[in-house]
Backbone of each chain as ProteinMPNN parsed JSONL, in Angstrom:
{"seq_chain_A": "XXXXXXXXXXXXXXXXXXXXXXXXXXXXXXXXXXXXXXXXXXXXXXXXXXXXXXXXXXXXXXXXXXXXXXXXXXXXXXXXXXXXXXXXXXXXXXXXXXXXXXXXXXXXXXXXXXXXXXXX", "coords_chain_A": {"N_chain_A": [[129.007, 143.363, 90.362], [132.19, 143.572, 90.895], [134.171, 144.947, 91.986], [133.347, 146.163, 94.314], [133.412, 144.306, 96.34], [135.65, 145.355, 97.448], [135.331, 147.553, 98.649], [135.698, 149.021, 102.007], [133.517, 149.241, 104.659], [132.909, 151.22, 106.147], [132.94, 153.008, 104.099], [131.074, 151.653, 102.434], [128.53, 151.908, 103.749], [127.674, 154.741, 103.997], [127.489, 154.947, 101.321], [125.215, 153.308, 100.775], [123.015, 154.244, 102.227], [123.058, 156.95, 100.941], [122.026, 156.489, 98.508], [119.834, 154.558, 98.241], [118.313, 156.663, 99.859], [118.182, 158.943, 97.648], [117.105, 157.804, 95.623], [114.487, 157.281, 96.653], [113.398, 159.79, 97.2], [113.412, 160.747, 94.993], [111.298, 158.82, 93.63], [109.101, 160.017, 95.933], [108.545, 162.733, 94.77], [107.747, 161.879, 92.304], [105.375, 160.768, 92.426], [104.367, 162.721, 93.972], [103.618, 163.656, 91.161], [102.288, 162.417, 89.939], [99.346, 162.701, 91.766], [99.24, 164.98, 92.718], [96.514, 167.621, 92.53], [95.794, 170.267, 90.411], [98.501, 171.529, 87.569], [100.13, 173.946, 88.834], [100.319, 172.689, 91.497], [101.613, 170.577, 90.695], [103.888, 171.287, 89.207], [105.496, 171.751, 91.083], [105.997, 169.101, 92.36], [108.421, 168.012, 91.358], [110.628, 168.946, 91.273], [112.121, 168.246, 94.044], [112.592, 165.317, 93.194], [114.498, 166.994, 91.347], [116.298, 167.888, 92.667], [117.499, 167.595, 95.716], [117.386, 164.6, 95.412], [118.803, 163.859, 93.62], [121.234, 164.787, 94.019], [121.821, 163.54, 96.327], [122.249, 161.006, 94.993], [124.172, 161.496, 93.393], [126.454, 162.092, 95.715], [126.723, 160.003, 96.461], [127.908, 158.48, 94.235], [130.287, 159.657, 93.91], [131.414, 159.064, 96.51], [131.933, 156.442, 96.256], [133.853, 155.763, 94.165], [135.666, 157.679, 94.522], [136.757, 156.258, 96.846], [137.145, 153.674, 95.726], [138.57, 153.871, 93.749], [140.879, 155.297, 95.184], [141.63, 157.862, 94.897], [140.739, 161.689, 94.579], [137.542, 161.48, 92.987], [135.749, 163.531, 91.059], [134.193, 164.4, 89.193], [131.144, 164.255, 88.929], [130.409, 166.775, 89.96], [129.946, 168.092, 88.238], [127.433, 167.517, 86.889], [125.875, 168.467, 89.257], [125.917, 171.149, 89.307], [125.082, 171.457, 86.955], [122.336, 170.769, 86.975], [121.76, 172.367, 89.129], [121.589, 175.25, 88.128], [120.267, 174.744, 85.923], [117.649, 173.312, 86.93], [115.593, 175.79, 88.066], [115.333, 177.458, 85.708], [114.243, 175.947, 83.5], [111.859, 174.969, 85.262], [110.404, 177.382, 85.409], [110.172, 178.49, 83.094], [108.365, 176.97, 82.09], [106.434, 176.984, 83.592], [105.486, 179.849, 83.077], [104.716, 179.191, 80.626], [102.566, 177.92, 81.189], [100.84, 179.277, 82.465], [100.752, 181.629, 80.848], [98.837, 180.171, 79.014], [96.598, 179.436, 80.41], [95.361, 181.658, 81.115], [94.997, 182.995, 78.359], [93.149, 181.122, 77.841], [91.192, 182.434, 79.626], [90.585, 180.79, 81.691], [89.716, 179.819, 84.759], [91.284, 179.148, 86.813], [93.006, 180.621, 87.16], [94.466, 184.0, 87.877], [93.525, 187.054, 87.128], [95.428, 188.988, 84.692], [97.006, 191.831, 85.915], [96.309, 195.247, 86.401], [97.865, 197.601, 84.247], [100.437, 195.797, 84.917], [103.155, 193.893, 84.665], [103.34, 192.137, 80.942], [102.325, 189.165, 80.813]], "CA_chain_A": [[129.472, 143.829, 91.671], [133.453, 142.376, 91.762], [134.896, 145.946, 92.356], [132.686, 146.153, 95.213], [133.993, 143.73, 97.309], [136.876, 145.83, 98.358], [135.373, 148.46, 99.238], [135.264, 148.825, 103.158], [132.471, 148.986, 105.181], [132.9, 152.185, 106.037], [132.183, 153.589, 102.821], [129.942, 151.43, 101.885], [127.513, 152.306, 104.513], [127.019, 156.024, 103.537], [127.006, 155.118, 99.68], [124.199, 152.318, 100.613], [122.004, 155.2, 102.526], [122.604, 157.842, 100.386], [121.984, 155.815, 97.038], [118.432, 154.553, 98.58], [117.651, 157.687, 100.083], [118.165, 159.812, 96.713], [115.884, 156.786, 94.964], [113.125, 157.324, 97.458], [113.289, 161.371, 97.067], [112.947, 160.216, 93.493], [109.645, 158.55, 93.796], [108.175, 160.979, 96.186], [108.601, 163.355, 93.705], [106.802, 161.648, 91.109], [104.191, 160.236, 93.015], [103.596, 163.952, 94.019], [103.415, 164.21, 89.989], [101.148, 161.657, 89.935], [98.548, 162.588, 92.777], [98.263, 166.611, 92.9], [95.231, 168.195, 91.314], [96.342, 171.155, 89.676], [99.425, 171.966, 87.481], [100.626, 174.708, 89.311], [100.849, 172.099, 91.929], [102.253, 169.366, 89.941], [105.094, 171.711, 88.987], [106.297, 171.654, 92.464], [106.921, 168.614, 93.456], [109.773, 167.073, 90.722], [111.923, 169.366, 92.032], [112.202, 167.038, 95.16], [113.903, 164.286, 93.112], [115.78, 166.884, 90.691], [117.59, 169.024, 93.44], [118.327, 166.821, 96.873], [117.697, 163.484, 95.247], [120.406, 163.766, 92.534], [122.202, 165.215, 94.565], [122.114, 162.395, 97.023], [122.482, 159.856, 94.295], [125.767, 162.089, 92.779], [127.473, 162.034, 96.574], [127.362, 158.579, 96.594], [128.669, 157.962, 93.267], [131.376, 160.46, 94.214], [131.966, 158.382, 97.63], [132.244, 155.154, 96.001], [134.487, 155.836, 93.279], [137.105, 158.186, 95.46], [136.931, 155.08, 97.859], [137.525, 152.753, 95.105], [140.462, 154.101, 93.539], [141.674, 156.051, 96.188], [142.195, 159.668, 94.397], [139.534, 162.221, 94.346], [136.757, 161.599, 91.441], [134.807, 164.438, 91.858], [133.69, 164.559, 87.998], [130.073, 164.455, 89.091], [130.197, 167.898, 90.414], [129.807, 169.213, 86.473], [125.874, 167.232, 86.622], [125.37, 169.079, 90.281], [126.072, 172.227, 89.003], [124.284, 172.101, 85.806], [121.103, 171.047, 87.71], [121.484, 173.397, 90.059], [121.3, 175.992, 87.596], [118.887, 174.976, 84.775], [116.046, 173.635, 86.918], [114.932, 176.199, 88.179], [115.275, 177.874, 84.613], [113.087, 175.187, 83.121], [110.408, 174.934, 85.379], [109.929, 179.111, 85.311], [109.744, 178.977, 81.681], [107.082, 175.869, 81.89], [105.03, 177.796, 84.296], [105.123, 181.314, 82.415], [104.376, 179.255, 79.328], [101.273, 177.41, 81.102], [99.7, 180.757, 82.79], [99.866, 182.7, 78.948], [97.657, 179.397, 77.816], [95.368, 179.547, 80.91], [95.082, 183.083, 81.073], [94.484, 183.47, 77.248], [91.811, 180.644, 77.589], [90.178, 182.687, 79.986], [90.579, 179.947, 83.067], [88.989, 180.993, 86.058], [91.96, 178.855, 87.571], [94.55, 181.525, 87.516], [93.639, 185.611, 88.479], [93.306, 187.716, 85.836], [96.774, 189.818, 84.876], [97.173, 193.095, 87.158], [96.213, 196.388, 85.51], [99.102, 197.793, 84.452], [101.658, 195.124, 85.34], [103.974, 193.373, 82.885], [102.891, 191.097, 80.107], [103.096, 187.694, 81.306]], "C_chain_A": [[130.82, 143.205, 91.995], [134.223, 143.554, 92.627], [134.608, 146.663, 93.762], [132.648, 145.734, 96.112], [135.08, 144.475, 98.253], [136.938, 147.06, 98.875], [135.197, 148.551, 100.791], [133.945, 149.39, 103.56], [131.925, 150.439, 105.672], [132.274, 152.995, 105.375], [131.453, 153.364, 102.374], [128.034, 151.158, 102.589], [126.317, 153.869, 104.048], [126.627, 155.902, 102.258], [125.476, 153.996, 99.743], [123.039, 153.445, 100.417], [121.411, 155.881, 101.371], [121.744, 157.73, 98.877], [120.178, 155.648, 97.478], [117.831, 155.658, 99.009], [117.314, 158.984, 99.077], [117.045, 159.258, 95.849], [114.582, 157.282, 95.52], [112.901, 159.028, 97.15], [112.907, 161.466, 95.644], [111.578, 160.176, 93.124], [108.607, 159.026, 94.637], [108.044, 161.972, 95.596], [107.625, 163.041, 92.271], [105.684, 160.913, 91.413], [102.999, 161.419, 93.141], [103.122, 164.521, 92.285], [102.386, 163.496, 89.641], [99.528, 162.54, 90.746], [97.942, 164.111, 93.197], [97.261, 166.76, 91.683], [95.709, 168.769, 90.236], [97.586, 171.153, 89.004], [100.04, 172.735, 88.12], [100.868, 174.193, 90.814], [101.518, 171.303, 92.006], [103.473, 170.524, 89.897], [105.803, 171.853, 90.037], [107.4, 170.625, 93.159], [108.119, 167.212, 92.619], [110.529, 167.886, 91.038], [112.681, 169.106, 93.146], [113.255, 166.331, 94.264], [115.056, 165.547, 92.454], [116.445, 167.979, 91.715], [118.215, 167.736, 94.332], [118.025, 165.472, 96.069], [118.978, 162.606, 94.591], [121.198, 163.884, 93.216], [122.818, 164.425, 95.946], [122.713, 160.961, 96.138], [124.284, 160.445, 93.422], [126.661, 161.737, 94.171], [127.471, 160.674, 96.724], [127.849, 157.764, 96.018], [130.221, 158.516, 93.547], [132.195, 159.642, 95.14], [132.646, 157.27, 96.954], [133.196, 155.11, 94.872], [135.376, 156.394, 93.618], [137.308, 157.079, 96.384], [137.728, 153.927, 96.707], [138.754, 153.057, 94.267], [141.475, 154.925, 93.936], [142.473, 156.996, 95.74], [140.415, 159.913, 94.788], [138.877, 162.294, 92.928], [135.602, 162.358, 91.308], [134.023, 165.153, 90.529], [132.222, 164.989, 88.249], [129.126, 166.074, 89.416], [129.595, 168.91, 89.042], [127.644, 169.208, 86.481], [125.089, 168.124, 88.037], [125.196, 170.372, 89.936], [125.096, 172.903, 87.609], [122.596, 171.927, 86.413], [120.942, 172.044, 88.504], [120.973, 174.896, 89.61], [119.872, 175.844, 86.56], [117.58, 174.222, 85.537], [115.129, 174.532, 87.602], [114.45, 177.377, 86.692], [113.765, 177.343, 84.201], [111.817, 174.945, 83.448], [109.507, 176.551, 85.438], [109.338, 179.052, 84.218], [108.589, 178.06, 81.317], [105.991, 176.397, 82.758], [104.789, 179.123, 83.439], [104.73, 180.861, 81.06], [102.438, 178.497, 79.673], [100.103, 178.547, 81.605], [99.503, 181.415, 81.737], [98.944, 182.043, 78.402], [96.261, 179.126, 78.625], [94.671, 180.605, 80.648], [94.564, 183.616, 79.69], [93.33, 182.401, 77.167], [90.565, 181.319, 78.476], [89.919, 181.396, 81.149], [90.735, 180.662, 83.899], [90.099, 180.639, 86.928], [92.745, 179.619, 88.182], [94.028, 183.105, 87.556], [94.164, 185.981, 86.887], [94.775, 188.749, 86.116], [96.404, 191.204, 85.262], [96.899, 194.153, 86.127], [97.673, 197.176, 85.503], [100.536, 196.567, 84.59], [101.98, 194.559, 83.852], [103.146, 192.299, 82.42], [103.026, 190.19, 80.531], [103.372, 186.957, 79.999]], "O_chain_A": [[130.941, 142.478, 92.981], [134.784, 143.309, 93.695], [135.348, 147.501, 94.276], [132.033, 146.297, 97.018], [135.306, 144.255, 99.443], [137.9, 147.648, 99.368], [134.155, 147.931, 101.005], [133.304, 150.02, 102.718], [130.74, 150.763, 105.604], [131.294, 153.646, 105.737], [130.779, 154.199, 101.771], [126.994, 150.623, 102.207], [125.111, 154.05, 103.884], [125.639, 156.513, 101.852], [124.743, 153.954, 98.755], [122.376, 153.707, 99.414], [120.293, 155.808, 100.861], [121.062, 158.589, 98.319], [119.359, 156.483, 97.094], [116.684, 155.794, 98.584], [116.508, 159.863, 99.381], [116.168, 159.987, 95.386], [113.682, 157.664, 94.771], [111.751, 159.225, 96.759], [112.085, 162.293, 95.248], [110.872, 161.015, 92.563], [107.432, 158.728, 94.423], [106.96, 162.422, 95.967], [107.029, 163.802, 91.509], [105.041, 160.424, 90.484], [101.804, 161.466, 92.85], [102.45, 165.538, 92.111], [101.51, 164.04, 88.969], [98.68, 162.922, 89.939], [96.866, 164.436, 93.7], [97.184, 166.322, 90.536], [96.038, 168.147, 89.226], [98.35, 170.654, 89.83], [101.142, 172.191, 88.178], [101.508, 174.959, 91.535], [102.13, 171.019, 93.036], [104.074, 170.492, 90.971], [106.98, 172.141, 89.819], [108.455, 170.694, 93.791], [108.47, 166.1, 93.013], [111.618, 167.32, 91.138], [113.787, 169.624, 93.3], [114.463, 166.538, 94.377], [116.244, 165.431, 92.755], [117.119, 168.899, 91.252], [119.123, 167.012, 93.924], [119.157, 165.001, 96.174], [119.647, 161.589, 94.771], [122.11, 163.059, 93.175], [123.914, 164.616, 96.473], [123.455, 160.097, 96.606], [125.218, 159.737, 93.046], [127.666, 161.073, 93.915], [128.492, 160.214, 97.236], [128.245, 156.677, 96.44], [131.202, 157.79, 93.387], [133.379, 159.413, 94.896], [133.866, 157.148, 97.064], [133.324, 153.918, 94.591], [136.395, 155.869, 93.169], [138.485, 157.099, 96.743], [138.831, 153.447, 96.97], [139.786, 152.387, 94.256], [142.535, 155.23, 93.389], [143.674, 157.112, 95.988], [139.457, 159.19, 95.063], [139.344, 162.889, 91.957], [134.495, 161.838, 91.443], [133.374, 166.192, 90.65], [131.946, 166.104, 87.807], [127.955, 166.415, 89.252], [129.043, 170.008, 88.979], [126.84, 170.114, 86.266], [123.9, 168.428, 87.947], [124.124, 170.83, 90.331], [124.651, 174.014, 87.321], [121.772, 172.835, 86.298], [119.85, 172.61, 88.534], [120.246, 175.618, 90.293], [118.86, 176.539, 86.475], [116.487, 174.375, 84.991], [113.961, 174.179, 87.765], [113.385, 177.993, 86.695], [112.656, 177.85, 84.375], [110.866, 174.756, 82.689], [108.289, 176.724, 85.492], [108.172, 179.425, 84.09], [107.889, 178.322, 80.339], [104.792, 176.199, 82.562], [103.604, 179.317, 83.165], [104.408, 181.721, 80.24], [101.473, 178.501, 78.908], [98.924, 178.651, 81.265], [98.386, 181.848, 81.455], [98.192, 182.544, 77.566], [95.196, 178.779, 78.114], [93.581, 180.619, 80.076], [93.782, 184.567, 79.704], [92.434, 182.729, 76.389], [89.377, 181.042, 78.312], [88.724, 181.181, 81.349], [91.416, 181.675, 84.062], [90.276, 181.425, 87.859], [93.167, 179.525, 89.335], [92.885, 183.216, 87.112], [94.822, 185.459, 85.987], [95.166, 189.168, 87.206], [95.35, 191.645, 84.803], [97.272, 193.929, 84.975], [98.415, 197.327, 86.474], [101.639, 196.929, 84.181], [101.532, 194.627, 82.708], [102.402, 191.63, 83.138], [104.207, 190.068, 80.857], [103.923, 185.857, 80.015]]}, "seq_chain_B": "XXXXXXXXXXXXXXXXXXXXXXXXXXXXXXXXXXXXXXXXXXXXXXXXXXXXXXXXXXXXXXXXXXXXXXXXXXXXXXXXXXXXXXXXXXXXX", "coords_chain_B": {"N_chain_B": [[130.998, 141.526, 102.853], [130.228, 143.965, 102.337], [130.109, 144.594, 99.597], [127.437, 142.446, 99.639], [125.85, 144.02, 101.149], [125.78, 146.517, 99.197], [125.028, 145.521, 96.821], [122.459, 144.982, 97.65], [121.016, 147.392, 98.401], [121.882, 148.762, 95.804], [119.734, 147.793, 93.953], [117.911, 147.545, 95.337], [117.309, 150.633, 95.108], [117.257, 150.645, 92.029], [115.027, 149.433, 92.107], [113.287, 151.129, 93.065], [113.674, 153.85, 91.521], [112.771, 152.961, 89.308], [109.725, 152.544, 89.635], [109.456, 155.193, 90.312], [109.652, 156.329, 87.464], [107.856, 155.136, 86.541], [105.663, 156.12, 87.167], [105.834, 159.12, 86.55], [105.987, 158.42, 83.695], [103.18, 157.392, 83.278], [102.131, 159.723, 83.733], [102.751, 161.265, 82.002], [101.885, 160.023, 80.048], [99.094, 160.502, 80.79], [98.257, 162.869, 81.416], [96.242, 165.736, 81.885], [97.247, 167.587, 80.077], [98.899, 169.94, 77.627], [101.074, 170.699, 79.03], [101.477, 169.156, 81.593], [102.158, 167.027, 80.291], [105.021, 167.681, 79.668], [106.132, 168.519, 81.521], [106.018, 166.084, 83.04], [107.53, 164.885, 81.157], [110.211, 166.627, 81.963], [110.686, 165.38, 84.403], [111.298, 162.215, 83.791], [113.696, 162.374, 82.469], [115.187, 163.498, 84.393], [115.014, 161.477, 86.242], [115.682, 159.43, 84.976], [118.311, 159.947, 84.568], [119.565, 159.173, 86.995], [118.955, 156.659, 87.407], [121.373, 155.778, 85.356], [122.961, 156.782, 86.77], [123.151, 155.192, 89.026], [123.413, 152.621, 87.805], [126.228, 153.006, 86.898], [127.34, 152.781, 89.505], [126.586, 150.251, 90.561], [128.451, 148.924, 88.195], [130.735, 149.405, 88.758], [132.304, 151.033, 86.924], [133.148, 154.277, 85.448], [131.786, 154.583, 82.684], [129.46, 155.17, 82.732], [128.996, 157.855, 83.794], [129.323, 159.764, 81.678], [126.885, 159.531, 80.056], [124.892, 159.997, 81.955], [125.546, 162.624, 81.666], [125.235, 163.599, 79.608], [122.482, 163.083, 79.195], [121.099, 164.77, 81.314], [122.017, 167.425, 80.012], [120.628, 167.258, 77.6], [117.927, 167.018, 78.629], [117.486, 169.309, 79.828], [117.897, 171.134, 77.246], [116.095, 170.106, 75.922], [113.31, 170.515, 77.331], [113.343, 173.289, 77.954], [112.822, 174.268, 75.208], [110.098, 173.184, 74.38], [108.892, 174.585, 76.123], [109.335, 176.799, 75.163], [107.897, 176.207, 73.083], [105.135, 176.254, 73.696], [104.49, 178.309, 74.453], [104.804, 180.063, 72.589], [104.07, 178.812, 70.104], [106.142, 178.648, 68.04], [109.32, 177.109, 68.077], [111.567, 178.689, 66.618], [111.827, 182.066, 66.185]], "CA_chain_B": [[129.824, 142.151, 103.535], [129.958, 145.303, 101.989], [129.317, 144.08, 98.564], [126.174, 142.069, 99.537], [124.685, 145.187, 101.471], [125.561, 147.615, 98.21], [124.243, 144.869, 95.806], [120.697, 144.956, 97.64], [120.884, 148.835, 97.941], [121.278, 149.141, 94.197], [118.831, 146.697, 93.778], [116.418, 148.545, 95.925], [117.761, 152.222, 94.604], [116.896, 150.915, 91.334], [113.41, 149.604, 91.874], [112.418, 152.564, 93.757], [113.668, 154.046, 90.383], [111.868, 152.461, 88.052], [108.725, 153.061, 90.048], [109.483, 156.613, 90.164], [109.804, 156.733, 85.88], [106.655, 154.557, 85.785], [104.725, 157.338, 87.925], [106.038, 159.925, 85.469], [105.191, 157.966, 82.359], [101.718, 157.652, 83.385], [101.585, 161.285, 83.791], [103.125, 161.602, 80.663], [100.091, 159.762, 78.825], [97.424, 160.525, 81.259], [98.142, 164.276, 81.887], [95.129, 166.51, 80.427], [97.389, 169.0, 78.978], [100.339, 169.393, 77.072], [101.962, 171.424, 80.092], [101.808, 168.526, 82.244], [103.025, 166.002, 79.944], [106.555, 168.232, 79.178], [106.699, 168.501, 83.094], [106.524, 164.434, 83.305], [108.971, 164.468, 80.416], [111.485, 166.721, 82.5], [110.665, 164.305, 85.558], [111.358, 161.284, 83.401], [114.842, 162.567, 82.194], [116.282, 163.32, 85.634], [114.794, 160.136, 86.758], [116.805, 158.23, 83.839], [120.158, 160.274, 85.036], [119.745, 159.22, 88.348], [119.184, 155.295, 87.075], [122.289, 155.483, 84.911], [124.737, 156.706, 88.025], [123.308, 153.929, 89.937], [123.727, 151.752, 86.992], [127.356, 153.256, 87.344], [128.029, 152.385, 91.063], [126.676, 148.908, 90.017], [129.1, 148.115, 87.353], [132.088, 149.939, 89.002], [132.6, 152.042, 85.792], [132.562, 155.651, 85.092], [131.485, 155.141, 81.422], [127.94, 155.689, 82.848], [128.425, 158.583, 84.002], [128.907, 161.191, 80.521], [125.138, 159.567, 79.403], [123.839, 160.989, 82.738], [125.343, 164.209, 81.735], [124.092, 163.783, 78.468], [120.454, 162.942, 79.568], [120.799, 165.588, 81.795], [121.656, 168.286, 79.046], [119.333, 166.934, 76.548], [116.34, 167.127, 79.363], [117.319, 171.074, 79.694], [117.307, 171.871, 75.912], [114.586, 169.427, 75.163], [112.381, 170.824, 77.822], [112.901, 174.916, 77.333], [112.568, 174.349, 74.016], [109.43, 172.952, 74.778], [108.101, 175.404, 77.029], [109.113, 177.652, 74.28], [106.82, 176.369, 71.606], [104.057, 176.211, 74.275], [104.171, 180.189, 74.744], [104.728, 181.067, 71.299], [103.831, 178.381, 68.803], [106.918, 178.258, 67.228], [110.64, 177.216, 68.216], [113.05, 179.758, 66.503], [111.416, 182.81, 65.478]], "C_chain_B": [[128.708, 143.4, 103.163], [129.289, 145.56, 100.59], [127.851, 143.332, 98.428], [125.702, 143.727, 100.203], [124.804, 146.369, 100.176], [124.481, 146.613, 97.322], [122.875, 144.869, 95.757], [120.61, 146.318, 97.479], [120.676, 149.268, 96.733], [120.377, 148.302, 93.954], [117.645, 147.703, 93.919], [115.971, 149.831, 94.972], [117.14, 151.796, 92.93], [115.079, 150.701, 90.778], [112.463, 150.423, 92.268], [112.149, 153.661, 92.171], [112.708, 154.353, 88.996], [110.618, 152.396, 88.076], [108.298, 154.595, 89.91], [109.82, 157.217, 88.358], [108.511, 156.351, 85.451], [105.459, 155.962, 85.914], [104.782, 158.222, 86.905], [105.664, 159.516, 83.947], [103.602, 158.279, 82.432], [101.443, 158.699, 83.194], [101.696, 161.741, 82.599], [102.015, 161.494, 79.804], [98.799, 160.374, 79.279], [97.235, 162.476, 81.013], [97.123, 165.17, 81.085], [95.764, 167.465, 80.077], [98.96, 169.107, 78.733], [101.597, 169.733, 77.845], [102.577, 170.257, 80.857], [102.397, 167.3, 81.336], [104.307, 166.687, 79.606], [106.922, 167.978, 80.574], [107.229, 167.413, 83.224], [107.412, 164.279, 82.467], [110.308, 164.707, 80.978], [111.858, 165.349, 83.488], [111.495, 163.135, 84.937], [112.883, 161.532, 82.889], [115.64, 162.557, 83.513], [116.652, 161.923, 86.391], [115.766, 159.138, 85.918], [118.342, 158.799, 84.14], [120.342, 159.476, 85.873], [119.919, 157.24, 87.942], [120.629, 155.052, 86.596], [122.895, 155.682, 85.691], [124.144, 155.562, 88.737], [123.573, 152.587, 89.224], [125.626, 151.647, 87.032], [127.618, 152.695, 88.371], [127.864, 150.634, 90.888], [127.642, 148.042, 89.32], [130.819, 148.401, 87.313], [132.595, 150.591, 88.219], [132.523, 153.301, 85.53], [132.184, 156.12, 83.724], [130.118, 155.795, 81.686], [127.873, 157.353, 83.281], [128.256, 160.166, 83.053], [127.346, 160.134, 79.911], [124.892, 160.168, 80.34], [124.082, 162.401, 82.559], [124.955, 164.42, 80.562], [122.536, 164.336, 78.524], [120.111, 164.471, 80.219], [120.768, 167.27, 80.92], [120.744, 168.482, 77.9], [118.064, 167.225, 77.489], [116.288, 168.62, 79.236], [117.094, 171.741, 78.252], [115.87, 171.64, 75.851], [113.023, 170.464, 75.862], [112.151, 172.609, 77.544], [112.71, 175.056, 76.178], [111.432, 174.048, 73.553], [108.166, 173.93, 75.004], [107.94, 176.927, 76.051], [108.052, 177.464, 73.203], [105.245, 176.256, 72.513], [103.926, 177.755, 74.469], [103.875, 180.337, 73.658], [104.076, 180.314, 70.25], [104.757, 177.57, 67.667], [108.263, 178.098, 67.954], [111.821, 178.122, 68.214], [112.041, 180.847, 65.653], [112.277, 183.899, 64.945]], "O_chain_B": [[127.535, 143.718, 103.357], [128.357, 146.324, 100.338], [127.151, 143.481, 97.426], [125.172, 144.505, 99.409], [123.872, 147.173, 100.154], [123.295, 146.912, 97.18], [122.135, 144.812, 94.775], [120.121, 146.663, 96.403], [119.711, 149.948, 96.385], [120.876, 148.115, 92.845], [116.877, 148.317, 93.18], [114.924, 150.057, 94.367], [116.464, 152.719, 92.476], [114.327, 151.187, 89.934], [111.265, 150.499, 91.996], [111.078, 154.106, 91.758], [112.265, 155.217, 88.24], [110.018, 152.229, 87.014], [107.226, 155.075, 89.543], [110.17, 158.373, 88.119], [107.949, 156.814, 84.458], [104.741, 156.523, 85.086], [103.774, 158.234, 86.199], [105.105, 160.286, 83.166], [102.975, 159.148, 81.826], [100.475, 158.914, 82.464], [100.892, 162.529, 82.102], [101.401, 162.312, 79.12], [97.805, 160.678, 78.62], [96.276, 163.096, 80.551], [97.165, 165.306, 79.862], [95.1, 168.424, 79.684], [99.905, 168.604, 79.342], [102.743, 169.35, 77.607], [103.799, 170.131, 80.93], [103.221, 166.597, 81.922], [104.91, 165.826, 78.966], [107.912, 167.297, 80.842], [108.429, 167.263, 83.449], [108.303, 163.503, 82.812], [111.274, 163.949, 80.892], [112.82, 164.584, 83.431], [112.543, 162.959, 85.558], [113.425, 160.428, 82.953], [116.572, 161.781, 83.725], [117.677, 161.426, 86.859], [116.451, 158.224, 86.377], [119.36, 158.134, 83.95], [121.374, 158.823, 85.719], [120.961, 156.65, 88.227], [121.261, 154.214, 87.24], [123.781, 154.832, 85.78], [125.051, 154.816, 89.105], [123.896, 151.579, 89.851], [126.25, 150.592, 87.152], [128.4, 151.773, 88.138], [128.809, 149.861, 91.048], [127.8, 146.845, 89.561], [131.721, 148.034, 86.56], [133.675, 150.998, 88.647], [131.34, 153.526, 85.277], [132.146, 157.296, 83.36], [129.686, 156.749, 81.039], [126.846, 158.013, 83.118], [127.6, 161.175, 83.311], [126.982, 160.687, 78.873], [124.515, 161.287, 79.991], [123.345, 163.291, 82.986], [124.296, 165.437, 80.342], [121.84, 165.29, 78.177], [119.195, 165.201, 79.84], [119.875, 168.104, 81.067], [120.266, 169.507, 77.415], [117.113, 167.738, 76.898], [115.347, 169.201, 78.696], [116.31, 172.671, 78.063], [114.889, 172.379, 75.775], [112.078, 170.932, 75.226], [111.133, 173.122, 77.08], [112.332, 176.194, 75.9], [111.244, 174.402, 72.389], [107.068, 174.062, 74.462], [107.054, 177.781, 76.061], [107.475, 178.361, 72.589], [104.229, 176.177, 71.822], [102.774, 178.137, 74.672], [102.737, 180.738, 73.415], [103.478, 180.985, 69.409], [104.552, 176.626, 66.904], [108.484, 179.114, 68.612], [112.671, 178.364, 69.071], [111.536, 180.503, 64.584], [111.812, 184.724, 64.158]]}, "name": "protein", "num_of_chains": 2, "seq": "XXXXXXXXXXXXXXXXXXXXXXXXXXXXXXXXXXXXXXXXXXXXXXXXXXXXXXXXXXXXXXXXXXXXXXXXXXXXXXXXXXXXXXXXXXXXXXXXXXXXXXXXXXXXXXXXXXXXXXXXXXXXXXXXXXXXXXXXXXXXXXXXXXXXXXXXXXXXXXXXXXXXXXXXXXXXXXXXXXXXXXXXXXXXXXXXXXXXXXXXXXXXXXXXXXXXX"}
């Protein structure tokens, strides 16, 4: 922490918050991965830390690093952007791959596919 | 002033962290099915981005932050690639 000293107080108010508050969005997130019953509830709630938590823990890397060498360092925006896009990719394709392995075991968990409707 | 109140913040930020990877590990081993342990694997990747930028703000450096975009592209292959051999069986058909 030497580079850290000079940052003012200012700045280093919002980067404190946002830094702990992206942490904590973190671990309610995986607590909820911990603690639901079902998968199809479990897949819900890591998307908590990986949308607003990152995205709290990116603006305050952003803050503290345009503060500290006083340009804009706004690099981070590349990891906001790629989350933003692939998880909801990832967890689609992890749910449509766990309903083809309920559904072909014949688990009463999930409804039976629609007459007619598409293949899942 | 500003340096002691960041120093406990990351402090905190990272044991909240490292709580929130343990949670996901567990799930990882415990989970009864192979669905939910890929899930805790994504979990456990974002969770390790999110450590390395605060590992970043910690050490005043921006080398940390191409591993978090690493981690973070490796979690997206690793995991649809994943989800792919859980539908089909196989990887590249």
């Amino acid at each position: 922490m030497t580079e850290a000293a000079e940052l003012p107080l200012w700045a280093a108010v919002p980067v404190a918050v946002l830094m702990v508050l992206g942490a904590g969005l973190a671990l309610t997130g995986s607590i909820g991965l911990l603690r639901l019953r079902t998968f199809y509830e479990r897949v819900h709630a890591p998307t908590l830390g990986a949308t607003l938590g990152i995205g709290c823990v990116l603006l305050a890397s952003m803050l503290f690093f345009s503060v500290l060498q006083s340009r804009f360092v706004l690099h981070e925006i590349l990891i906001t952007v790629f989350m933003v896009v692939t998880t909801p990719v990832t967890l689609m394709l992890l749910a449509r791959a766990a309903l083809y392995r309920d559904r072909r075991e014949g688990n009463p968990v999930v409804p039976s596919p629609m007459e007619g409707g598409p293949d899942p | 002033m500003s340096a002691e109140l960041l120093s406990w913040s990351v402090l905190i930020a990272q044991l909240l962290l490292a709580a929130a990877m343990g949670c996901a590990g567990w799930r990882m081993l415990a989970g009864p099915r192979a669905q939910d342990r890929v899930l805790a694997l994504d979990t456990l990747y974002v969770n390790a981005a999110m450590l390395l930028l605060v590992f970043g703000i910690r050490t005043g450096t921006t080398h940390y932050f191409e591993a978090a975009l690493l981690i973070t592209l490796l979690g997206f292959v690793s995991t649809a690639a994943l989800a792919k051999f859980l539908m089909r069986g196989e990887v590249i058909e």
